[in-house]
SENURO-996892 format. One record per atom (N, C-alpha, C, O): residue in three letters; x, y negated, z. Coordinates in steps of 0.05 Angstrom, whole numbers, padded with zeros to 5 digits, always signed. Atoms other than C-alpha are relative to their C-alpha. Example, Ala and Ser with C-alpha at 12.3 -4.5 7.8 and 13.67 -1.06 7.14 Angstrom:
<rs>
ala+00018+00024+00000/ala+00246+00090+00156/ala+00018-00024+00000/ala+00039-00024+00013/ser-00016+00024-00001/ser+00273+00021+00143/ser-00015-00022+00014/ser-00005-00044+00018/
</rs>
This chain:
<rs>
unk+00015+00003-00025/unk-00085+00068-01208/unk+00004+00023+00019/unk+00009+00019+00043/unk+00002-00032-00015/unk-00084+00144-01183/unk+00041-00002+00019/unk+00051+00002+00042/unk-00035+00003-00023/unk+00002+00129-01168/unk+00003-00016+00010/unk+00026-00019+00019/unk-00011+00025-00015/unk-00009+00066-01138/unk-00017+00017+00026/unk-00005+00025+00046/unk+00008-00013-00030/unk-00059+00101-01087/unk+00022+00019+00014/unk+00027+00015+00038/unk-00011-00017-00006/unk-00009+00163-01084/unk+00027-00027+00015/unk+00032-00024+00039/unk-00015+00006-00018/unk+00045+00112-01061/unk-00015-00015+00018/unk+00004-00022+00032/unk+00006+00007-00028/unk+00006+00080-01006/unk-00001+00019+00010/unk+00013+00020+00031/unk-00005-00025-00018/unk-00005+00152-00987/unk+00019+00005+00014/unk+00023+00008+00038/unk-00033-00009-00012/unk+00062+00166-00982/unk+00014-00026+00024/unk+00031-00019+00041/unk-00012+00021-00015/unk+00082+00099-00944/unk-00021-00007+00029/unk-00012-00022+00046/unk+00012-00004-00022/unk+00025+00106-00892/unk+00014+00026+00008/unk+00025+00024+00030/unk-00014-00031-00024/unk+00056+00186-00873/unk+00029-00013+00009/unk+00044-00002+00026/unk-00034-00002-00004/unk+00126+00153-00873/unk-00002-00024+00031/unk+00003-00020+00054/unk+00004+00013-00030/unk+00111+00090-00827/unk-00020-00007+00014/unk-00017-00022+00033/unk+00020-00009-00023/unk+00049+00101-00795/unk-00015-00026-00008/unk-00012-00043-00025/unk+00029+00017+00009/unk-00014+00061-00790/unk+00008-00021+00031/unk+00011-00013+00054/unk-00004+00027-00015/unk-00001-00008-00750/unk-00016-00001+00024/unk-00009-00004+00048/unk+00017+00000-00031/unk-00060-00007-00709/unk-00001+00024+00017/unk-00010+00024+00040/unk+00002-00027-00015/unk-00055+00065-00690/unk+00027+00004+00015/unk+00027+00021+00032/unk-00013+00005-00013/unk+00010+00049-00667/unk+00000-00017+00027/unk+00009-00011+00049/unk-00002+00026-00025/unk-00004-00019-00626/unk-00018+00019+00026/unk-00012+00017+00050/unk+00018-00014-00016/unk-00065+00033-00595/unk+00021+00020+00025/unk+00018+00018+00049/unk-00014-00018-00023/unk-00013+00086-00561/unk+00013-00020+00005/unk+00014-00017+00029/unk-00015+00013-00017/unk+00028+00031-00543/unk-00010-00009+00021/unk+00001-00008+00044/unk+00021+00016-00036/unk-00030-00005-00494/unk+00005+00030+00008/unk+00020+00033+00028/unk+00011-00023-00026/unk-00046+00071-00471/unk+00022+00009+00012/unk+00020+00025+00031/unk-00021-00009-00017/unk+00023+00078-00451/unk+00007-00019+00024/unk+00021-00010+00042/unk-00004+00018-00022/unk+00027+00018-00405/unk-00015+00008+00028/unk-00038+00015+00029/unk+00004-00011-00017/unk+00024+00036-00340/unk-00024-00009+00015/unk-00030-00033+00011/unk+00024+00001-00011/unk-00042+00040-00295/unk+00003-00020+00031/unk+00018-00008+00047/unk-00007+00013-00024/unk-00040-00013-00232/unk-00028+00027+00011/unk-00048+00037+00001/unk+00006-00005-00018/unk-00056+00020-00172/unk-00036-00011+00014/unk-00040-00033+00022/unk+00029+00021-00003/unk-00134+00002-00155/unk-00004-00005+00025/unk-00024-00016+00033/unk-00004+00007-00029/unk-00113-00003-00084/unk+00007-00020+00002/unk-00001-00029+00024/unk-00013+00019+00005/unk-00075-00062-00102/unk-00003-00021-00020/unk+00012-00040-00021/unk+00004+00014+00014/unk-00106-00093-00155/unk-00010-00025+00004/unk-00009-00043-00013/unk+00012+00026-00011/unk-00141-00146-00114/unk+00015-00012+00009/unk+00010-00036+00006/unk-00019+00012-00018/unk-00085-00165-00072/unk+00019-00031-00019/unk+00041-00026-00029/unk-00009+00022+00005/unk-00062-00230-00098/unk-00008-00023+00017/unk-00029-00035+00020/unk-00005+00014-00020/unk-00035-00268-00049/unk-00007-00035+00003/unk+00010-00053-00002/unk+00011+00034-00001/unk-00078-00341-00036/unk+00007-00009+00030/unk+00018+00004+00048/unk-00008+00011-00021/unk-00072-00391+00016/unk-00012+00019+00024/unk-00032+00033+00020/unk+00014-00015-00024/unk-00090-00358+00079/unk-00006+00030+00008/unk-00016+00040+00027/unk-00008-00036-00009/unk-00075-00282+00069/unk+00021+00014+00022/unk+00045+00014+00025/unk-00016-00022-00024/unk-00052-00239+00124/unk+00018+00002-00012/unk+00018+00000-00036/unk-00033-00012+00012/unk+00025-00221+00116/unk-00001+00027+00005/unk+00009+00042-00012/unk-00002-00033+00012/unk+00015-00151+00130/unk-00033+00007-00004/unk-00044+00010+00018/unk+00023-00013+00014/unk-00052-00128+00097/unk-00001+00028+00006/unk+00018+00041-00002/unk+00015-00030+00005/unk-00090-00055+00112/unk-00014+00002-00011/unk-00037-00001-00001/unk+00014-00019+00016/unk-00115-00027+00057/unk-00018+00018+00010/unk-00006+00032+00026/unk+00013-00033-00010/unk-00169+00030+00074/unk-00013+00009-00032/unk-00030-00002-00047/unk+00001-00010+00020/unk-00167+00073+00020/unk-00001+00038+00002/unk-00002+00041+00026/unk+00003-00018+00006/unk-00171+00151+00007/unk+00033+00012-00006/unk+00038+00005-00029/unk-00028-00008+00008/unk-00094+00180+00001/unk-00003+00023-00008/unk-00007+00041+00009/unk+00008-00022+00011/unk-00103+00229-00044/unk+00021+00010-00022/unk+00041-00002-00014/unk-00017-00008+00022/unk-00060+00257-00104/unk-00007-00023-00021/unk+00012-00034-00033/unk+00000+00022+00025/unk-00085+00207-00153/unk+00009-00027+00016/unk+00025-00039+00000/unk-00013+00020-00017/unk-00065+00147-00100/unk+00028+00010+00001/unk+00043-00008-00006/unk-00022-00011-00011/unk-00004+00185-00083/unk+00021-00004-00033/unk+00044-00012-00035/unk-00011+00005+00030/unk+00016+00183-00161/unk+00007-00030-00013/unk+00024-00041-00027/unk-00004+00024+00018/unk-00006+00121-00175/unk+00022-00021+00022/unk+00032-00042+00014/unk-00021+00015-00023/unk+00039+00095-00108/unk+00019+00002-00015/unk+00024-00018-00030/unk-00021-00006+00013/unk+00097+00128-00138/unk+00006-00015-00028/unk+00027-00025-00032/unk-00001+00011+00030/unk+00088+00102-00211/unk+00010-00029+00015/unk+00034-00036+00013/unk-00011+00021-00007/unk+00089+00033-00173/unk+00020-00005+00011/unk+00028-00028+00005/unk-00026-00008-00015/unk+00151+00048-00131/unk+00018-00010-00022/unk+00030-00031-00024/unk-00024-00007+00025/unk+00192+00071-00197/unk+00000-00029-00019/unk+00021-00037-00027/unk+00005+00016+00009/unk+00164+00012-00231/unk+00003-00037+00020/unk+00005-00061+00014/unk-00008+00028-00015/unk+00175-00044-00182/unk-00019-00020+00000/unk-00013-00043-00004/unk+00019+00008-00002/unk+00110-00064-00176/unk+00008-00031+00009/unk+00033-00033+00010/unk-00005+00028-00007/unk+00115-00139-00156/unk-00024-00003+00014/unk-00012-00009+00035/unk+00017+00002-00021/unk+00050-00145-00115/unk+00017+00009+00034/unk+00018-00010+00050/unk-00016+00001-00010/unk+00092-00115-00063/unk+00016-00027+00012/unk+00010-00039+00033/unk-00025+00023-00010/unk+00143-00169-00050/unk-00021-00026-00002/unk-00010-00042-00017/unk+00018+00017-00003/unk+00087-00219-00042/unk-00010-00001+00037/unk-00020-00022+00046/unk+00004-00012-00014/unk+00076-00192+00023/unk+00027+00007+00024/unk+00050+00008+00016/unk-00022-00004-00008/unk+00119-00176+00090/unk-00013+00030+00007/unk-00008+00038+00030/unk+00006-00029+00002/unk+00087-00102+00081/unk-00031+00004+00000/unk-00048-00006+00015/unk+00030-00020+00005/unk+00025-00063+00058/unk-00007+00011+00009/unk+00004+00030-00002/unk+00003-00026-00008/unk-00006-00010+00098/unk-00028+00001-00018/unk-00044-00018-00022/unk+00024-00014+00007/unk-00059+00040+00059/unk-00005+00019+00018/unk+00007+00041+00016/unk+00016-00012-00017/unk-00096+00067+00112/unk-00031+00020-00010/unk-00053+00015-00019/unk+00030-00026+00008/unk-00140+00138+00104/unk-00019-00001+00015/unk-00016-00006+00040/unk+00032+00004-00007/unk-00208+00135+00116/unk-00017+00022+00003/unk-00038+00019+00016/unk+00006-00021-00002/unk-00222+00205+00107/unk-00003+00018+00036/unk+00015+00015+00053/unk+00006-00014-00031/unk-00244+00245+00176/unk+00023+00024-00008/unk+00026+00034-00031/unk-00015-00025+00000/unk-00192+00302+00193/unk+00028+00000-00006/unk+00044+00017-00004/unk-00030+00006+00009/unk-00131+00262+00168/unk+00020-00013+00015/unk+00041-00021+00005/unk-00005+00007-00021/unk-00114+00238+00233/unk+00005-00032-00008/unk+00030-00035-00006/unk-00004+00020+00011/unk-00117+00161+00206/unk+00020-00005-00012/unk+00026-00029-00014/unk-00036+00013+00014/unk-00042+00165+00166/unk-00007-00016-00014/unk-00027-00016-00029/unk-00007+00021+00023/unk-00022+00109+00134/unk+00027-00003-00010/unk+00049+00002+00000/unk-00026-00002+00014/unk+00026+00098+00086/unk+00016-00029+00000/unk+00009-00039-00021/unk-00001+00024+00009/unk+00059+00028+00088/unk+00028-00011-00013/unk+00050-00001-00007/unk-00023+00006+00019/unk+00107-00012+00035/unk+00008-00016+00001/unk-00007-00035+00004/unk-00014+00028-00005/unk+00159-00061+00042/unk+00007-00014-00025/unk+00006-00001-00045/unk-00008+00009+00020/unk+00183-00113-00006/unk+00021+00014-00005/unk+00020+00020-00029/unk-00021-00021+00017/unk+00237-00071-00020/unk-00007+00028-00007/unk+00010+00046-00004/unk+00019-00024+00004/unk+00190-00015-00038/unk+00015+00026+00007/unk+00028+00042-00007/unk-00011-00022-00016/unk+00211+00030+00010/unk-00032+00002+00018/unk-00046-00015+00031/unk+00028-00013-00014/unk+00149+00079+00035/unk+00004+00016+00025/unk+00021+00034+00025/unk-00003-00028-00011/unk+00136+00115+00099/unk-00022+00002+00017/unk-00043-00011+00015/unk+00032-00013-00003/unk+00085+00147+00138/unk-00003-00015+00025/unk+00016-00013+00041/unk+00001+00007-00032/unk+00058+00111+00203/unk-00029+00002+00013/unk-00050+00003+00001/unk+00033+00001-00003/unk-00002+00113+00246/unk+00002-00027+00020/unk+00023-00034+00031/unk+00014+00024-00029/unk-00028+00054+00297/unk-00017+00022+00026/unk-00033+00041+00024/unk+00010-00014-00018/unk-00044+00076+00360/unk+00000-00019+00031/unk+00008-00042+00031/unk+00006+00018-00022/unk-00059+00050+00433/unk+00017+00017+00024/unk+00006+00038+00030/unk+00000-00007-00023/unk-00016+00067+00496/unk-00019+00010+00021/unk-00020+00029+00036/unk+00022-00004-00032/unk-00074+00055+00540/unk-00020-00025-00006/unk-00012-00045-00017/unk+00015+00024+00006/unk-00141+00009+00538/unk+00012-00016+00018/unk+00025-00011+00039/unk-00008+00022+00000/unk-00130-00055+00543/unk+00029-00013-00004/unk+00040-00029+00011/unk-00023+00006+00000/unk-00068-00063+00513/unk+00005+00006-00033/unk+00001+00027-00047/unk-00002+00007+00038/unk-00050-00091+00436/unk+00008+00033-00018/unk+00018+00050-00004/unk-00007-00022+00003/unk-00039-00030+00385/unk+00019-00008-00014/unk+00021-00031-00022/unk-00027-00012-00002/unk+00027-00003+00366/unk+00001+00010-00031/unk-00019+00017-00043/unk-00005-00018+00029/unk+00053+00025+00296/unk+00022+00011+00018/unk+00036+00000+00035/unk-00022-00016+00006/unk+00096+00085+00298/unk+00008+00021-00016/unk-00001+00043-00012/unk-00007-00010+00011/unk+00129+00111+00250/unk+00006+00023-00006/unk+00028+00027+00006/unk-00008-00034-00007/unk+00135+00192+00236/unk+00017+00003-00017/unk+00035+00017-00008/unk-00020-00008+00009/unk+00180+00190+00172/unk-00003-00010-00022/unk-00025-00020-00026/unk+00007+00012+00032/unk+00187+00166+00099/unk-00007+00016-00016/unk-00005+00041-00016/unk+00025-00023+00014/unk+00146+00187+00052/unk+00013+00016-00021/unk-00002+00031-00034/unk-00014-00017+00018/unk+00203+00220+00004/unk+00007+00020+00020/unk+00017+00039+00008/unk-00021-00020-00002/unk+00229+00263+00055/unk-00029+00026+00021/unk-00028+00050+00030/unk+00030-00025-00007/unk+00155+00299+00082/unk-00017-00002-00022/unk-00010-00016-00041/unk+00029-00006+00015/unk+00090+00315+00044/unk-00019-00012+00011/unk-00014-00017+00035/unk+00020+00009-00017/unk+00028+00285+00062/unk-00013+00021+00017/unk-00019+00015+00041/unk+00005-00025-00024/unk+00004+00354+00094/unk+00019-00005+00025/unk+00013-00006+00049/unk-00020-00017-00026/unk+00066+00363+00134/unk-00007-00036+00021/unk-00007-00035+00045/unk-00004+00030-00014/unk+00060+00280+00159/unk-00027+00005+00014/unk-00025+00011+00037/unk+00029-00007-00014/unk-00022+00291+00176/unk+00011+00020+00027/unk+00011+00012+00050/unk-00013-00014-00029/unk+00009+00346+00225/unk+00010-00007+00015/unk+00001-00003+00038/unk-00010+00016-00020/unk+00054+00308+00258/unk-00015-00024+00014/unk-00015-00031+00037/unk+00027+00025-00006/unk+00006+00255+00265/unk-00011+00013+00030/unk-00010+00006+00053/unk+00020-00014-00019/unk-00037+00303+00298/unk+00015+00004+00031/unk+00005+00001+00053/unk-00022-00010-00026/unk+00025+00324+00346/unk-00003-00025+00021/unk-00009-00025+00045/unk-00007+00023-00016/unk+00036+00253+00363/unk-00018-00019+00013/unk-00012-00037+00029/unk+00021+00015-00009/unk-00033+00228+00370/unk-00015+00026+00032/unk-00036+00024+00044/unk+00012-00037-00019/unk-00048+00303+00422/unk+00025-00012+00022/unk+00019-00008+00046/unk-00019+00005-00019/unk+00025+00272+00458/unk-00012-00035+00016/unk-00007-00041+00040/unk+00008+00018-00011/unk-00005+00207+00472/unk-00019-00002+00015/unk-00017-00013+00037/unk+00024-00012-00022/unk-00072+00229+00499/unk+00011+00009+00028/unk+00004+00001+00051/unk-00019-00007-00028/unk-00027+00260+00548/unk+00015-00014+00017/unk+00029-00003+00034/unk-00012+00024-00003/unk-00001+00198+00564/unk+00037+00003+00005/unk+00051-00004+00024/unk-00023-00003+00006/unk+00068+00220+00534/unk+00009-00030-00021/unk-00010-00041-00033/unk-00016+00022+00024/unk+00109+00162+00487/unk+00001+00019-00019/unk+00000+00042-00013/unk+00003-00024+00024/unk+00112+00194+00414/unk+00029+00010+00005/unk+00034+00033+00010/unk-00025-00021+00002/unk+00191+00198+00416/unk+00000+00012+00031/unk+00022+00020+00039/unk-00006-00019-00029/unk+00186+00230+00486/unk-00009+00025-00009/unk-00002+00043+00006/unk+00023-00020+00008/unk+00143+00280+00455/unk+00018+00013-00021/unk+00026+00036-00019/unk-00023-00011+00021/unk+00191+00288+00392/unk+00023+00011+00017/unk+00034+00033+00016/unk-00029-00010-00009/unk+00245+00293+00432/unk+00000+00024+00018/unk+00023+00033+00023/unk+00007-00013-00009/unk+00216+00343+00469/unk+00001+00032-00019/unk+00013+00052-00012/unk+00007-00017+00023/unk+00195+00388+00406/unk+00031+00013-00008/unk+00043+00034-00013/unk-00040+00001+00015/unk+00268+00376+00384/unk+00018+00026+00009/unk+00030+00042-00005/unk-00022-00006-00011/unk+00306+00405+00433/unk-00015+00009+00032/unk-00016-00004+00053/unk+00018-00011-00026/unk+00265+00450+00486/unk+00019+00012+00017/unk+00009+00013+00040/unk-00013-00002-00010/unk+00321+00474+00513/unk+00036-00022+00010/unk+00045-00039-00004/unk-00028+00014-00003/unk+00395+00445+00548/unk+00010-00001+00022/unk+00001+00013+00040/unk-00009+00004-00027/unk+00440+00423+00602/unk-00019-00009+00020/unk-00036-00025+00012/unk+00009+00012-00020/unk+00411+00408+00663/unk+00017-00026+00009/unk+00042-00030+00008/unk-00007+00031-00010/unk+00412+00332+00694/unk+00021+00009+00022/unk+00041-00004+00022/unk-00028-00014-00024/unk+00459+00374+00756/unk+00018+00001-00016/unk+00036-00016-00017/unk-00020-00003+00009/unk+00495+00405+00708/unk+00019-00022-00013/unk+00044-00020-00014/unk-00011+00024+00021/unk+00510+00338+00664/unk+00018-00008+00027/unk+00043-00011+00025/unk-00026+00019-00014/unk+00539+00309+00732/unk+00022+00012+00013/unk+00043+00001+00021/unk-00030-00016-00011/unk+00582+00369+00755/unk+00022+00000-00026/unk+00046-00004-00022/unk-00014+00007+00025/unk+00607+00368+00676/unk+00021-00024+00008/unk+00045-00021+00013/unk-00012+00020-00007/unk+00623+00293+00691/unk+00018-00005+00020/unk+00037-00021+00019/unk-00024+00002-00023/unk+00657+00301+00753/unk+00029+00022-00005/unk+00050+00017+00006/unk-00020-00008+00004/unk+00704+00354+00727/unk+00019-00013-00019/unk+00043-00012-00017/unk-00011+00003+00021/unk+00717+00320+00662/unk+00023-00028+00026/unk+00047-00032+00024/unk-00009+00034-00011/unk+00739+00251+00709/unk+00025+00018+00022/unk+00049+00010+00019/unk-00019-00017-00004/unk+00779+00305+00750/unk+00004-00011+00036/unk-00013-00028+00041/unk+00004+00013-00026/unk+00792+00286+00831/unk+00030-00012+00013/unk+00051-00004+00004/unk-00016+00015-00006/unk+00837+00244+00865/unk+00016+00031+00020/unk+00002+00050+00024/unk-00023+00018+00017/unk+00907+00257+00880/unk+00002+00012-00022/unk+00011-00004-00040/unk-00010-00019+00022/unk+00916+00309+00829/unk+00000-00022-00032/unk+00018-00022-00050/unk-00006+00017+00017/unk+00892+00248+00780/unk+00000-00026+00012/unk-00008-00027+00036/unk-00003+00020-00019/unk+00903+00176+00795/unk-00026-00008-00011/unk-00044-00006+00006/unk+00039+00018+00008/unk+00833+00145+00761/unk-00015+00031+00011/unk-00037+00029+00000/unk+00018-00020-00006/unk+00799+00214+00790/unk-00019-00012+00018/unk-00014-00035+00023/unk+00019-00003-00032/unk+00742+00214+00849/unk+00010+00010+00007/unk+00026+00028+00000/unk-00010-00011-00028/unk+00751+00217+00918/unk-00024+00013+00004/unk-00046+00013-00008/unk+00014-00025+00001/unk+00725+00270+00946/unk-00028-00016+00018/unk-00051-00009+00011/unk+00025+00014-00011/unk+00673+00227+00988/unk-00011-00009-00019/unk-00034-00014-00013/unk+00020+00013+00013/unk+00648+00197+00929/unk-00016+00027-00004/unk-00037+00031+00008/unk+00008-00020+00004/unk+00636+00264+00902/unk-00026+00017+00016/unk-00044+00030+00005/unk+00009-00010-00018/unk+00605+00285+00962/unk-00028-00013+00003/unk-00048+00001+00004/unk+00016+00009+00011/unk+00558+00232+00957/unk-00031-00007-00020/unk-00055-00011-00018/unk+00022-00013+00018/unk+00536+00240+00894/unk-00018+00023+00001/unk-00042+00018-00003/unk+00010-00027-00009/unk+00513+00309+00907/unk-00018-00011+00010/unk-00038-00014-00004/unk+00019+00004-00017/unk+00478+00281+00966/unk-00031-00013-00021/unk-00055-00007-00021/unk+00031+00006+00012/unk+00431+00245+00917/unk-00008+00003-00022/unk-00023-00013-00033/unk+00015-00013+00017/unk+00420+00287+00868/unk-00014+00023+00017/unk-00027+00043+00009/unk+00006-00019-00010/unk+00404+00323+00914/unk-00040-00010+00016/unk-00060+00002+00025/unk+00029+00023-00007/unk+00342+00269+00932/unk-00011+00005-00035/unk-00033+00014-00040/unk+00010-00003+00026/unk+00338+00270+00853/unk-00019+00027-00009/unk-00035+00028-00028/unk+00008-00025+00007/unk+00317+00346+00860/unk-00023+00000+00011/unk-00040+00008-00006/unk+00017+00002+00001/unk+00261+00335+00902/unk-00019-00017-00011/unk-00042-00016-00004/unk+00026+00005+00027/unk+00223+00300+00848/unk+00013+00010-00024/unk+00017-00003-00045/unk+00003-00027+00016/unk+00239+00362+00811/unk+00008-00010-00035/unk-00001-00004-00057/unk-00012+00000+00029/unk+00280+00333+00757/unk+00033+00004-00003/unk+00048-00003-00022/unk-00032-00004+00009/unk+00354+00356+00774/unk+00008+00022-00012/unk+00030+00022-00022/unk+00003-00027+00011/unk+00343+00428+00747/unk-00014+00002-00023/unk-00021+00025-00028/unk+00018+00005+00022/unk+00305+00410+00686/unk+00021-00001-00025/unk+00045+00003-00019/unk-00015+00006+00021/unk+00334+00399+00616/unk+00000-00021+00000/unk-00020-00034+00008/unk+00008+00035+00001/unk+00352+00330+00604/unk-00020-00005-00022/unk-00036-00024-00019/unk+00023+00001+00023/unk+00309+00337+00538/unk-00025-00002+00018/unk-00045-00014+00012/unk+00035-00009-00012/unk+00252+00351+00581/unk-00010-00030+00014/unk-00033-00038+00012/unk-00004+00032-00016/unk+00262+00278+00621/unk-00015-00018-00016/unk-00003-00030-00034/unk+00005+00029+00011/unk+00212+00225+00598/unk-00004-00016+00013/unk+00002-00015+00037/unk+00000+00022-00010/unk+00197+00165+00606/unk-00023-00001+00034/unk-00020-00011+00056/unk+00025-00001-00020/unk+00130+00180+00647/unk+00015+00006+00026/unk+00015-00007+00047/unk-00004-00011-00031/unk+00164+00227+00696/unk+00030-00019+00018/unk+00042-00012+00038/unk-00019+00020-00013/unk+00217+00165+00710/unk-00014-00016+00016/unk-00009-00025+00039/unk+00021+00029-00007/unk+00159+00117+00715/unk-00005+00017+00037/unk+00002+00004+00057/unk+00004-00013-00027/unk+00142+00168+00780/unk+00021-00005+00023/unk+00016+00001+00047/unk-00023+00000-00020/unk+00213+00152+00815/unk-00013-00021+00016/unk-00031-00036+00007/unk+00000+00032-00017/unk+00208+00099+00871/unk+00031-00008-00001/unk+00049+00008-00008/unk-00025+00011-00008/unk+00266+00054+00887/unk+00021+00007-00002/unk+00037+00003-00021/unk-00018-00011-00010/unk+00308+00089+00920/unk+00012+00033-00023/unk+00034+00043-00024/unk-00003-00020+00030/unk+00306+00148+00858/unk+00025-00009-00014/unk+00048-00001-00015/unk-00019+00013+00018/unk+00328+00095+00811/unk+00030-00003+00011/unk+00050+00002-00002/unk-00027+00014-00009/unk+00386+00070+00855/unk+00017+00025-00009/unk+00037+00026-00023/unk-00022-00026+00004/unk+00409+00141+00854/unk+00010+00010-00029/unk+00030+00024-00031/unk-00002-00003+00022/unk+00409+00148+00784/unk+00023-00012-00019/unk+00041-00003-00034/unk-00024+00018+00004/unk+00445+00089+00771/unk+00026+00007+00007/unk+00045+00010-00009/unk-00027-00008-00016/unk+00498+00106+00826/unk+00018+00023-00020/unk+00042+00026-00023/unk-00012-00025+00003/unk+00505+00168+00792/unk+00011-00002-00040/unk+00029+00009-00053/unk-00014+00015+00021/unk+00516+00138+00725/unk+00025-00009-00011/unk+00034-00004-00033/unk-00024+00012+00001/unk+00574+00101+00733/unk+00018+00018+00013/unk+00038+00008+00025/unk-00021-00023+00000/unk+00610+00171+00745/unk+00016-00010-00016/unk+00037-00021-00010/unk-00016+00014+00030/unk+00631+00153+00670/unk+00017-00016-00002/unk+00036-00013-00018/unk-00014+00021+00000/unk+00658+00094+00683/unk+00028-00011+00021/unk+00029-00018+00044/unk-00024+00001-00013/unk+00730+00083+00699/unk+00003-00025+00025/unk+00002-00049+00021/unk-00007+00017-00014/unk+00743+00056+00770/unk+00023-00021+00002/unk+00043-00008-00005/unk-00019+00019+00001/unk+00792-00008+00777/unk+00010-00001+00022/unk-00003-00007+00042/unk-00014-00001-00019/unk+00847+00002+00816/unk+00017-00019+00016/unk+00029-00011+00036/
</rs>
């Protein structure tokens, strides 16, 4: 009796105890997301769903786990946003496509009375949620101002550059002048042009960086602005002889 116990001994240390196995196996199965656990898609669900949830390190983990894992709630869906709820986080949201691809966006309003807007600041592998809340902040501080976000980026970007003059004296050398080339400008066109950039200057955008140029301070041209703009455009473009 004593060596029949000693070999069960021995054959429990060698292959282990059945249920204490099946046990770490459940606890290794992965944790669904509790942001997503309800989402099962019935007749009459929204196609893109906002979540309002808390984005926190344990969300942020358990996102990822679903990512790597290929969550299938996802592709039910033509995208998820989880929207922070927290004060101070400038509302980011994170939202996911059926091809579980993440990135950071906020909603925002041009101006009352007028539908809101998603825009996008970056995907969520290539910032932090700190560094995305910041930009947030940037882009929600450029809008108040009644800037567009990429006018505002592009701004940030690239604070310095050629001047809108300089771009068209550039252009007029590169095109070169008649006779010396045969597709060149004549010297009246040339002359021309000048003349209305020279209208372009008093609304104090021929000396500027072109970076600096948004949309707003276009919206300010009248008519006769634009025409010149245009005119001066089609520098670039090869005349037909």
């Amino acid at each position: 009796m004593l060596r029949y116990f000693q070999l069960c001994s021995f054959c429990v240390s060698i292959f282990g105890d059945e249920s204490g196995i099946e046990n770490k196996t459940q606890n290794k199965k992965k944790k669904k997301n509790p942001a997503i656990k309800h989402l099962v898609k019935p007749e009459g669900n929204p196609k893109n769903p906002i979540v309002k949830t808390e984005i926190g390190k344990t969300f942020l983990a358990n996102l990822s786990s679903d990512i790597k894992f290929k969550e299938h709630t996802y592709t039910l869906y033509e995208s998820i946003t989880f929207q922070e709820t927290r004060d101070g986080y400038s509302k980011i949201c994170i939202r996911v496509t059926p091809k579980h691809r993440t990135s950071w966006v906020i909603f925002y309003k041009p101006k009352k009375g007028v539908s809101e807007r998603t825009y996008k600041i970056a995907n969520c592998e290539d910032i932090s949620r700190d560094k995305a809340v910041e930009l947030a902040k940037e882009v929600r501080e450029a809008i108040s101002e009644g800037l567009h976000p990429e006018d505002a980026r592009r701004q940030k970007k690239t604070a310095v550059g050629p001047t809108l003059k300089e771009c068209m004296e550039d252009k007029i050398q590169s095109r070169g002048l008649r006779p010396h080339r045969r597709k060149g400008l004549a010297a009246s066109t040339v002359e021309s042009y000048r003349k209305l950039m020279n209208i372009v200057d008093d609304y104090g955008l021929a000396n500027i960086p072109m970076t600096a140029i948004t949309s707003q301070k276009i919206r300010l041209f009248d008519v006769v602005c634009g025409i010149c703009l245009l005119s001066w455009a089609r520098i670039g473009t090869p005349q037909r002889q």
